[in-house]
N, CA and C atoms as a LAMMPS dump frame, in Angstrom:
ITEM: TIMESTEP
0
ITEM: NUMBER OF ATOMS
528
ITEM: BOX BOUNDS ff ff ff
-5.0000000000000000e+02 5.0000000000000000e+02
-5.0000000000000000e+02 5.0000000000000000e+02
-5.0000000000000000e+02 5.0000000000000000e+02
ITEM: ATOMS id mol type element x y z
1 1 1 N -136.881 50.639 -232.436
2 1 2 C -138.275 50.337 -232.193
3 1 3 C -138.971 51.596 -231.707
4 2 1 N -139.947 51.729 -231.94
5 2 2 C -141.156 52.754 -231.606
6 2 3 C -141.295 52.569 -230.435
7 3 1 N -140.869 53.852 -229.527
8 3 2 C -140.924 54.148 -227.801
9 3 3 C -140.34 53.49 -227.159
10 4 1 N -139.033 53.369 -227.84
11 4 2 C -137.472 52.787 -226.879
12 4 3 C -136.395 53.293 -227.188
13 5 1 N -135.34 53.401 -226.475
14 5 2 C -134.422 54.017 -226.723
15 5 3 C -133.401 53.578 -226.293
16 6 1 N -131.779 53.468 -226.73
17 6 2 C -130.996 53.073 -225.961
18 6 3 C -130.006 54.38 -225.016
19 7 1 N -129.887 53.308 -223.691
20 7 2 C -129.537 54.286 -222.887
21 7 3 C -128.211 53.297 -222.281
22 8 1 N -126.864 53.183 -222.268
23 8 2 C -125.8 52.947 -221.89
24 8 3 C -126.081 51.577 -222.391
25 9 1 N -126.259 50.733 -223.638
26 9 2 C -126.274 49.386 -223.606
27 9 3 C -128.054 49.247 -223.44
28 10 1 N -128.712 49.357 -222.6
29 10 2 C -129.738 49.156 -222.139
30 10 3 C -131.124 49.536 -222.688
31 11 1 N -131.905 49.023 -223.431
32 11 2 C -133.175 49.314 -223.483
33 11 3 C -133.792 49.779 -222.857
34 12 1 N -134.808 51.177 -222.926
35 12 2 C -135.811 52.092 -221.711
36 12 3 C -137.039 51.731 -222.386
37 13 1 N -137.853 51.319 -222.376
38 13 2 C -139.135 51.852 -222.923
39 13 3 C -139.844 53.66 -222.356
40 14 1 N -139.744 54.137 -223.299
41 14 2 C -140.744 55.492 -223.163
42 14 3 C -141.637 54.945 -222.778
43 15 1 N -142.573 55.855 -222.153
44 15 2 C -143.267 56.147 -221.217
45 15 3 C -144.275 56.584 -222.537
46 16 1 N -145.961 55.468 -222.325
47 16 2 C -146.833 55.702 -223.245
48 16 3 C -147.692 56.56 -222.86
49 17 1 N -147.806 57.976 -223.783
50 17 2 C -148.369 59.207 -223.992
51 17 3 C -150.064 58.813 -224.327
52 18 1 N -150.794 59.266 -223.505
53 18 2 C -152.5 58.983 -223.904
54 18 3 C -152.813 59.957 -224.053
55 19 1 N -154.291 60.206 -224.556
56 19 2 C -154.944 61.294 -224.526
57 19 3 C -156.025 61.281 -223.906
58 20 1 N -156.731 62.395 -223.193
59 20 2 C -157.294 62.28 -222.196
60 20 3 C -158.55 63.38 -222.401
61 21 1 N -159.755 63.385 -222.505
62 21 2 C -161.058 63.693 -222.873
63 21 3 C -161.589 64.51 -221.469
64 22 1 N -161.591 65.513 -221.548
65 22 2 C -162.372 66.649 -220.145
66 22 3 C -163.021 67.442 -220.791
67 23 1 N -163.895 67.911 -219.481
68 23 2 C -164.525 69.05 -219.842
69 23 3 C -163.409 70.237 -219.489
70 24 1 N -163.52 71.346 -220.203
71 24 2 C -162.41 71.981 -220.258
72 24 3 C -162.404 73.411 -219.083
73 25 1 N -161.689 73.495 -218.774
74 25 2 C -161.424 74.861 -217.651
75 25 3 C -160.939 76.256 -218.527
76 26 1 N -161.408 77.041 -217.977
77 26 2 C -161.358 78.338 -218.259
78 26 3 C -159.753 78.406 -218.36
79 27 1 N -158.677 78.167 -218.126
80 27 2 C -157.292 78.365 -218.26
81 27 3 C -157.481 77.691 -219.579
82 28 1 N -157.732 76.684 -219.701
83 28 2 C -157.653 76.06 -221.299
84 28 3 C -157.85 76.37 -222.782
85 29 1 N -158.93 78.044 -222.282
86 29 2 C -159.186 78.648 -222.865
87 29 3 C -158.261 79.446 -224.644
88 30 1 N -156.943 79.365 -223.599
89 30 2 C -155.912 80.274 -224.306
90 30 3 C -154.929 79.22 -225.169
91 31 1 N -154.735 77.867 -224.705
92 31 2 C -154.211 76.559 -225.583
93 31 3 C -155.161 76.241 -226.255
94 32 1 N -156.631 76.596 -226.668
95 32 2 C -157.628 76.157 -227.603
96 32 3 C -157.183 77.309 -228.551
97 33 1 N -157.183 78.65 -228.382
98 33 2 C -156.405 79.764 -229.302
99 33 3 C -155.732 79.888 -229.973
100 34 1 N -154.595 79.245 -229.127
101 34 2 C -153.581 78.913 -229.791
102 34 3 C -153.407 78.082 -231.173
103 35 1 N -153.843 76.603 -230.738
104 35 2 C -154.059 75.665 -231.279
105 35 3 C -154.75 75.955 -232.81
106 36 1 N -155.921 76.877 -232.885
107 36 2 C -156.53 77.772 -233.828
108 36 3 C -155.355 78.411 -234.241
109 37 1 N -154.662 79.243 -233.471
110 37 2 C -153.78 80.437 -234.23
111 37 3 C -152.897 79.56 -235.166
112 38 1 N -152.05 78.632 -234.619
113 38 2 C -151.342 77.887 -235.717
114 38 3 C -151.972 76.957 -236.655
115 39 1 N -153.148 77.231 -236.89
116 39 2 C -153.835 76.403 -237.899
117 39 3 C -154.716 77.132 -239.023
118 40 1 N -155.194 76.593 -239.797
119 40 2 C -156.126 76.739 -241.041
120 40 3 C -157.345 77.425 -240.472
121 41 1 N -157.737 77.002 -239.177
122 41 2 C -159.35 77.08 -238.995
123 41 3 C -159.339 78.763 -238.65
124 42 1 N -160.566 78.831 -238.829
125 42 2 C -160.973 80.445 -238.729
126 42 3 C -160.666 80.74 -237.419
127 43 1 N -160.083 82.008 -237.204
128 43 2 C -159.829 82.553 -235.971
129 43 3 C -160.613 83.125 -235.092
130 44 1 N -161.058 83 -234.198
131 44 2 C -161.659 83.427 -233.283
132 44 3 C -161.192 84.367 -232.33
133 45 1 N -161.671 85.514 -231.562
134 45 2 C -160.776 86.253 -230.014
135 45 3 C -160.404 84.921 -229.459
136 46 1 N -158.983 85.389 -228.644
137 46 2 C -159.113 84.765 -227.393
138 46 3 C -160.629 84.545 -226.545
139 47 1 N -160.849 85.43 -226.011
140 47 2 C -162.419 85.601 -225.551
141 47 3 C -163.592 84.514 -225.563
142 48 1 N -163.457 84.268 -227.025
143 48 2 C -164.416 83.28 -227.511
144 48 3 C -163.978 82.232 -226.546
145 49 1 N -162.583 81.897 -226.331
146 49 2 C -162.725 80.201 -226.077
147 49 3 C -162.657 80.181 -224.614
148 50 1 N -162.235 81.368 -223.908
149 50 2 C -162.512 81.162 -222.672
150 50 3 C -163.704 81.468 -222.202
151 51 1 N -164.629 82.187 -222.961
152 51 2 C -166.104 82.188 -222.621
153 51 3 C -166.427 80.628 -222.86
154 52 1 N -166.941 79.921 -223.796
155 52 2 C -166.807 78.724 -223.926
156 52 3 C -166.963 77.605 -222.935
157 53 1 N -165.336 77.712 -222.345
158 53 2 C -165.017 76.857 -221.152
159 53 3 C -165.812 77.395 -219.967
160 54 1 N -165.592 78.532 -219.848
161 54 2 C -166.843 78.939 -218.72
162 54 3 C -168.498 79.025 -219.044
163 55 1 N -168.816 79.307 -219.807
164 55 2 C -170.2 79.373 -219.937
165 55 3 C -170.726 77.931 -220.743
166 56 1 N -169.853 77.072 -221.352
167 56 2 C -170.629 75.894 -222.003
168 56 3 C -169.744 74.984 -222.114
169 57 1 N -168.911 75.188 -220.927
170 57 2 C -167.9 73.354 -220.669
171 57 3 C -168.931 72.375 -220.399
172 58 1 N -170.005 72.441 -220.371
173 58 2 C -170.461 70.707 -220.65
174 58 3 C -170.52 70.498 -221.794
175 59 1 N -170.634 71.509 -222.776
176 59 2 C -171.189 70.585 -224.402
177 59 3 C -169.499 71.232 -225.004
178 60 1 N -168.726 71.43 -224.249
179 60 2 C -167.015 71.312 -224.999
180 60 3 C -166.38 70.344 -224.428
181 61 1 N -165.551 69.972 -225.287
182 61 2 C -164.448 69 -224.492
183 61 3 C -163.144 69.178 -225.009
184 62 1 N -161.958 69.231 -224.175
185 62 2 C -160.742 69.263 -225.207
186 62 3 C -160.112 67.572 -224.602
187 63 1 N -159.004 67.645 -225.758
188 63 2 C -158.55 66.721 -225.92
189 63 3 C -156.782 66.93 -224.914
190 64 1 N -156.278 66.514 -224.44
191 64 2 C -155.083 66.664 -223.428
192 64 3 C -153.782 64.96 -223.818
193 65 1 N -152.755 66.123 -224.196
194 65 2 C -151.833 64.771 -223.517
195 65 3 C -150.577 65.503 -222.958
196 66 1 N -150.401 64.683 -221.756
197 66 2 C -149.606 65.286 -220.933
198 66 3 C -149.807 67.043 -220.917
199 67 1 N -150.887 67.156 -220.481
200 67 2 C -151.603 68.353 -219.591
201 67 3 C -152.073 69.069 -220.432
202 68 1 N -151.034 68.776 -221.906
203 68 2 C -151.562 70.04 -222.517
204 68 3 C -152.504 69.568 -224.06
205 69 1 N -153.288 70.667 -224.177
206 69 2 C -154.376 70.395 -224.864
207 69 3 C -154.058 70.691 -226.267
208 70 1 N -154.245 69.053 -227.179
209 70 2 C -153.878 68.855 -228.202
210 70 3 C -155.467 68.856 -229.35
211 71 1 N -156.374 69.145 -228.86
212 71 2 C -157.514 69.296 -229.384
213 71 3 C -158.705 69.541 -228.544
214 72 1 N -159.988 69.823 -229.51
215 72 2 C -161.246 70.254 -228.973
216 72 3 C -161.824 70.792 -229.683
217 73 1 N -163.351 70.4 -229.202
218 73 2 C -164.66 70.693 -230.011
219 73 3 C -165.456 71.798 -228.857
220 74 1 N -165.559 72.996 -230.115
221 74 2 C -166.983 74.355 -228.687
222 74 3 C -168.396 73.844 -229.579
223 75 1 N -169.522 73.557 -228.625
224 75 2 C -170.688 73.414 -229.171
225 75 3 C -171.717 73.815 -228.276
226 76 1 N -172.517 74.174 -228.785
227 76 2 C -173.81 74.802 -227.419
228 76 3 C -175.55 74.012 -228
229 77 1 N -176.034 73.547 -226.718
230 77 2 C -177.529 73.542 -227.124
231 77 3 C -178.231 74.631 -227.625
232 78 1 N -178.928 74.96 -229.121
233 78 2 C -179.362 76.316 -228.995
234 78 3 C -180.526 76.416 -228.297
235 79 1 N -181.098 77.292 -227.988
236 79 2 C -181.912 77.057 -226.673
237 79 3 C -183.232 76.733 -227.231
238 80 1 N -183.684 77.107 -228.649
239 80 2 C -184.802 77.002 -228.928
240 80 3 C -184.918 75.854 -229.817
241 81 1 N -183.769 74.907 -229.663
242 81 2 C -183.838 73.814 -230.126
243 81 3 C -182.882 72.495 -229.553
244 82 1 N -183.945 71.82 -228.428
245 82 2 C -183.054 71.245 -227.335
246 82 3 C -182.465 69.859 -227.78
247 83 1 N -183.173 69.736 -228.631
248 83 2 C -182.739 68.641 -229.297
249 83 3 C -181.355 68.821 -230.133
250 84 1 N -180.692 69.519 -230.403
251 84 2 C -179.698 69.747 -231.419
252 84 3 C -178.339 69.988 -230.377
253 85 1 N -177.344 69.433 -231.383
254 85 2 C -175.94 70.425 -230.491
255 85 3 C -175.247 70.666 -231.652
256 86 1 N -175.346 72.107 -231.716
257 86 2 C -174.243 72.841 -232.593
258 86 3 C -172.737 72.746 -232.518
259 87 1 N -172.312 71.871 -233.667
260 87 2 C -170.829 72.175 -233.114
261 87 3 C -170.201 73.457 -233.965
262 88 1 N -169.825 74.631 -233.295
263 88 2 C -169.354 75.644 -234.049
264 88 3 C -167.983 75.435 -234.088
265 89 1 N -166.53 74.472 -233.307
266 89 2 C -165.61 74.43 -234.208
267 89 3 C -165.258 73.139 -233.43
268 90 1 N -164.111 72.48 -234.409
269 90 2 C -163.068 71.226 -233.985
270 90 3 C -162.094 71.649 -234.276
271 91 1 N -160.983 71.447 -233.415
272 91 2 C -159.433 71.821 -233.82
273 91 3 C -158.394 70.478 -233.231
274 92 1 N -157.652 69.977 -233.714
275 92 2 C -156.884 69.194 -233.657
276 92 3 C -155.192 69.295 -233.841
277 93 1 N -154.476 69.36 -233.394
278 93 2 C -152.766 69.866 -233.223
279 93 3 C -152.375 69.02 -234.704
280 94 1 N -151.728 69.03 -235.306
281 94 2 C -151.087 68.391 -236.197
282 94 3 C -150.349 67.59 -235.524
283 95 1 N -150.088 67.276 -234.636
284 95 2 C -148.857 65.987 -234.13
285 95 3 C -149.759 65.019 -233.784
286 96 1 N -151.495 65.038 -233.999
287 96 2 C -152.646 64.142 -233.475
288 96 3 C -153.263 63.567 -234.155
289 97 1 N -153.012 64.784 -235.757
290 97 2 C -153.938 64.333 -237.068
291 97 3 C -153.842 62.888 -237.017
292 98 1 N -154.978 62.38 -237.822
293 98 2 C -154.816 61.081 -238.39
294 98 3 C -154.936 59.911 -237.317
295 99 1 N -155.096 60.572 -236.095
296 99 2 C -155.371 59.31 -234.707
297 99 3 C -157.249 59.332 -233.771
298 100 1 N -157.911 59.9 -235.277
299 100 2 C -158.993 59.838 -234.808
300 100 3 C -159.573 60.632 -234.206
301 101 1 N -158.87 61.526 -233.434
302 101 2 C -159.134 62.591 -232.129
303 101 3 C -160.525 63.023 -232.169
304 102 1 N -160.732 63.764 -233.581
305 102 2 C -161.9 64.193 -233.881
306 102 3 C -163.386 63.578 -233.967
307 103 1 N -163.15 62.385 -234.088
308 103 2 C -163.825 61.374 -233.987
309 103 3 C -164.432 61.027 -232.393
310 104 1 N -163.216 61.098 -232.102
311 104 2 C -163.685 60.908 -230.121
312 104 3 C -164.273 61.726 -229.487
313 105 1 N -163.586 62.993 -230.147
314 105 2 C -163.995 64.555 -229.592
315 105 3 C -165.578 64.468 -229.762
316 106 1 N -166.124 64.491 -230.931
317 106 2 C -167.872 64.324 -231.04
318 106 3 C -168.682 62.941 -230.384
319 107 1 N -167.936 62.284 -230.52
320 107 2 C -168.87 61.193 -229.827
321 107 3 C -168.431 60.937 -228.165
322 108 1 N -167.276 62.2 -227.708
323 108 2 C -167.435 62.558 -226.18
324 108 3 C -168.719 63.146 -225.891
325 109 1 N -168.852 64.084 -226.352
326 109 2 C -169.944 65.266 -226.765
327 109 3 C -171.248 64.371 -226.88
328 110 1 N -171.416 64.165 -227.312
329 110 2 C -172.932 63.354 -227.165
330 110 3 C -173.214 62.242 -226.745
331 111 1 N -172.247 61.858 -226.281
332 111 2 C -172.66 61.378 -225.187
333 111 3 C -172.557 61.419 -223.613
334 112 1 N -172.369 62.521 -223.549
335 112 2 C -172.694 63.48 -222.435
336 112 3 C -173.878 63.209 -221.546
337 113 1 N -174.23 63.305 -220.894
338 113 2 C -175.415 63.537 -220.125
339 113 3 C -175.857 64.747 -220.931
340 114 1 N -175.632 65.738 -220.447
341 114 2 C -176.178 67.319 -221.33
342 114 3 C -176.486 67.169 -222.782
343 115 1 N -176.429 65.746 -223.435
344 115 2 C -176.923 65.901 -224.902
345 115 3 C -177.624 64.67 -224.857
346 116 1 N -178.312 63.996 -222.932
347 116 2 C -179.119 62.605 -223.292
348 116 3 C -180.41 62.951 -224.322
349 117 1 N -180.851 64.496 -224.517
350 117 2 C -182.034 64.579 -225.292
351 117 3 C -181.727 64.833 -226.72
352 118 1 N -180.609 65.453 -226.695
353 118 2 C -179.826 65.825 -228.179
354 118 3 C -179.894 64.1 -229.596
355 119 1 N -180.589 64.826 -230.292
356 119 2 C -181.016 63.869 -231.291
357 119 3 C -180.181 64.269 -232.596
358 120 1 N -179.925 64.833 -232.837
359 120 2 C -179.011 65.735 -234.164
360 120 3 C -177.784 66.4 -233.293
361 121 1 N -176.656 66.458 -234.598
362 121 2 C -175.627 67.507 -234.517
363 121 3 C -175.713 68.223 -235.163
364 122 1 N -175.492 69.137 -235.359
365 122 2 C -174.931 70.266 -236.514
366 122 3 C -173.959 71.049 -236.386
367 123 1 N -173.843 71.45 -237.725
368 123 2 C -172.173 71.941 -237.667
369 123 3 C -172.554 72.663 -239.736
370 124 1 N -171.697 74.218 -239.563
371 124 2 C -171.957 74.702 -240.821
372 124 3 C -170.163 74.331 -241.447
373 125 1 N -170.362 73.927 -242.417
374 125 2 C -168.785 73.377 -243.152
375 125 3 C -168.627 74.076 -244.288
376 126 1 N -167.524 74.97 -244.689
377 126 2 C -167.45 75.163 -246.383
378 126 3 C -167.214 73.999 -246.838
379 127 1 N -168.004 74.328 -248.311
380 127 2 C -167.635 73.502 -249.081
381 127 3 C -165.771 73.053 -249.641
382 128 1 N -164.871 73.953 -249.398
383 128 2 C -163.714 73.252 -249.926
384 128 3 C -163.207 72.429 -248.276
385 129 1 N -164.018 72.77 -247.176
386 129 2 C -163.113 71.915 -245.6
387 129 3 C -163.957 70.385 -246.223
388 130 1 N -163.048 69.131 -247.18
389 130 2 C -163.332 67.766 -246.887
390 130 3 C -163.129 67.387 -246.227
391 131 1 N -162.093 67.927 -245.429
392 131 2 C -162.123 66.616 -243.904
393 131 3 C -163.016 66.477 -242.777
394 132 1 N -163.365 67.986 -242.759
395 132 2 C -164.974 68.588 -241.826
396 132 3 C -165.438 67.781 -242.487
397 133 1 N -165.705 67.868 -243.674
398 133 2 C -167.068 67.067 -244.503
399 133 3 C -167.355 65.316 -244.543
400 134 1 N -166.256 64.848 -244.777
401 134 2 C -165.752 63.655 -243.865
402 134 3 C -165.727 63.257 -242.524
403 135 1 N -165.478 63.839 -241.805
404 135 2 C -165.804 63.634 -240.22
405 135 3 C -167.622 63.853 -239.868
406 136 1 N -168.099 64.567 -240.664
407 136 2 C -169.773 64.352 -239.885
408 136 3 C -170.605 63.471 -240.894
409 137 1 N -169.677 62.81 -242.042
410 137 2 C -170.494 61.786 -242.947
411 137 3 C -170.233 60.329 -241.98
412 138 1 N -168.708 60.427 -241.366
413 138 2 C -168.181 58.938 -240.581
414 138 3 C -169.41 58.756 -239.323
415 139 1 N -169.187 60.186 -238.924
416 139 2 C -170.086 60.486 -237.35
417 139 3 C -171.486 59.607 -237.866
418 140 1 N -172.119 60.109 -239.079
419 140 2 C -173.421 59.588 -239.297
420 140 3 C -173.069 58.173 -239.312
421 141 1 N -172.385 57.683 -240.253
422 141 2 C -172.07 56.139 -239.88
423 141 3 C -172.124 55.48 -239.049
424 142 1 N -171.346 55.724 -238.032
425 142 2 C -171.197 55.335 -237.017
426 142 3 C -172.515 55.147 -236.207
427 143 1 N -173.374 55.769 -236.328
428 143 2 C -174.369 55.776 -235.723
429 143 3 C -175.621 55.554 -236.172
430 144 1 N -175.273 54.663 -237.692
431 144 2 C -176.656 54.02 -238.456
432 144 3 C -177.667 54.872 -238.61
433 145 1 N -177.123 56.333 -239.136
434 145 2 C -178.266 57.347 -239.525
435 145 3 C -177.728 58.46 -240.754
436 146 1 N -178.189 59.34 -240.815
437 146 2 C -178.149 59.923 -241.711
438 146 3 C -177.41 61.469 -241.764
439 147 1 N -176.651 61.998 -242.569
440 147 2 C -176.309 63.901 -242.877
441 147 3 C -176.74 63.909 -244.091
442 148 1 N -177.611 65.189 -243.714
443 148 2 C -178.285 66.004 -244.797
444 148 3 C -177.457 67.075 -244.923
445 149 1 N -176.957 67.415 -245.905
446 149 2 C -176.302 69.019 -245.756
447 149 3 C -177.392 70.086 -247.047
448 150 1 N -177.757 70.798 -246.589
449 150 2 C -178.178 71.9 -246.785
450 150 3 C -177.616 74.085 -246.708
451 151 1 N -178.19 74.803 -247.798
452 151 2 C -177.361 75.607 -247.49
453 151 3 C -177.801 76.538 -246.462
454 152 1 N -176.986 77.385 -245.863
455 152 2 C -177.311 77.684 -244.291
456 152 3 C -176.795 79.379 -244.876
457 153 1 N -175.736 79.67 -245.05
458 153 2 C -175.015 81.255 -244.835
459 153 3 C -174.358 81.444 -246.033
460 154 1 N -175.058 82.211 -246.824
461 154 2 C -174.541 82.506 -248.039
462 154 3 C -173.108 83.449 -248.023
463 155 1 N -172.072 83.411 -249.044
464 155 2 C -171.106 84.184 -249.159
465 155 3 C -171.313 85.576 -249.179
466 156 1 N -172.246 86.298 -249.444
467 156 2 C -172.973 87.696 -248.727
468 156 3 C -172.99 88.071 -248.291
469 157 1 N -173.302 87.118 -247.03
470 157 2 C -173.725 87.53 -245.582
471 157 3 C -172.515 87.843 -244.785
472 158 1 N -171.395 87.363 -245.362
473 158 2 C -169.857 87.795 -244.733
474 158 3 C -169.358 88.904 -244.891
475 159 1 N -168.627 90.032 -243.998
476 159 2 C -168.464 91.052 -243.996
477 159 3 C -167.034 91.393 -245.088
478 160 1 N -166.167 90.493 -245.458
479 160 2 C -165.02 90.21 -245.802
480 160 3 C -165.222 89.835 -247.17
481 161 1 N -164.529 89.923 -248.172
482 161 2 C -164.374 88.961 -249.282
483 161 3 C -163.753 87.748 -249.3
484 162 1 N -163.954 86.573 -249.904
485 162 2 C -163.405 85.374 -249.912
486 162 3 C -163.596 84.796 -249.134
487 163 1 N -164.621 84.354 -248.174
488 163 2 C -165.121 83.889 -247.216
489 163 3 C -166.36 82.89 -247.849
490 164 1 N -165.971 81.405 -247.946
491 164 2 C -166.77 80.966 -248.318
492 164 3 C -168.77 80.517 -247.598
493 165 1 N -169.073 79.962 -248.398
494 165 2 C -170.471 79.994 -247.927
495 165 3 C -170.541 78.599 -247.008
496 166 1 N -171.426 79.197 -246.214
497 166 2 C -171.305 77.594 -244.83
498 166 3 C -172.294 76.826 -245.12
499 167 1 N -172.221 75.365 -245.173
500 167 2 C -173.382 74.614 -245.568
501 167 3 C -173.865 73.998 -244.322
502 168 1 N -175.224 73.669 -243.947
503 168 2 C -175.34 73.029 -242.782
504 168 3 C -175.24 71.333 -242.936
505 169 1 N -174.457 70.796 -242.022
506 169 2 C -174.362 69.187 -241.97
507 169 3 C -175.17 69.176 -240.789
508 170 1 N -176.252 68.519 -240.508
509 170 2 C -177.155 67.782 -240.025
510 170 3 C -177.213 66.078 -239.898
511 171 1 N -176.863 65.534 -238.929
512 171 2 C -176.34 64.076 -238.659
513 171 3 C -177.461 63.747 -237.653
514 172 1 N -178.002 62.708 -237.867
515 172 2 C -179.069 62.448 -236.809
516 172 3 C -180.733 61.794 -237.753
517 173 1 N -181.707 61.311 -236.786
518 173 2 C -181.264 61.003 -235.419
519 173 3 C -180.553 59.841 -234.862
520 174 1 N -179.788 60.256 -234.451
521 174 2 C -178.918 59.412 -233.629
522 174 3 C -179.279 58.43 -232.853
523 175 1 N -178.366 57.319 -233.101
524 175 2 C -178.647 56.18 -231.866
525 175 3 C -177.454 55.592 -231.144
526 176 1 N -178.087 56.45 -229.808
527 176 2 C -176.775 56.61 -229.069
528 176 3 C -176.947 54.753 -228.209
């Protein structure tokens, strides 16, 4: 059976593993890195994510089980648009895929206090990330409104070759 084990004759039940939604601390910084380094998603400095946790842990949250951080979303109000929260990334551990995380992770996030005015999300997605593209079509669902995606950053504008072009997903307005 799923989260038992036998131990001399005797049935144990394991001990049920949750996950747990914070605003994130500057130590957390370097398990959000990580988490990036062994994955698909674009890499960022270290730097980035511990600036982040210090300068915009209210509009981040990571995801934790048993202490350690199995996901998380960095997003900032841009300032000249208070209504919006940019999410610039989501990362999720592969031992989490498929349990929603990402799902919780954004609708921690806005519903925040710090996003009671936030009416839209946004978030720029290539076109080949479907599961990005999927996660802010559900988000709109969920919330009986609408994503517009539009194009935002042409393949040009990247310093690199093969860097695809970012489209903007726009979800909102929201009814929280």
């Amino acid at each position: 059976m799923k989260g038992e084990f036998t131990i001399n004759s005797q049935i144990a039940t394991a001990p049920t593993s949750t996950v747990s939604l914070e605003v994130p601390k500057t130590e957390d910084g370097a398990a959000m890195w990580e988490l990036v380094n062994n994955s698909t998603l674009d890499q960022n400095s270290p730097y980035k994510y511990i600036m982040m946790c210090e300068y915009f842990a209210e509009t981040c949250v990571v995801a934790k089980e048993n202490d350690k951080v199995v996901g998380f979303v960095t997003a900032f109000i841009p300032p000249k648009r208070q209504d919006v929260v940019f999410v610039w990334q989501i990362g999720v551990d592969a031992s989490q895929r498929g349990k929603g995380i990402a799902s919780k992770l954004l609708n921690e996030l806005i519903n925040r206090k710090v996003c009671e005015n936030v009416n839209f999300v946004e978030a720029t997605i290539t076109p080949s990330n479907k599961a990005s593209q999927s996660l802010f079509r559900r988000l709109a669902r969920e919330h009986n409104t609408t994503c517009e995606v539009s194009d935002l950053f042409g393949e040009e504008l990247f310093p690199t070759e093969g860097h695809e072009e970012e489209l903007n997903f726009r979800v909102g307005p929201l009814n929280k």
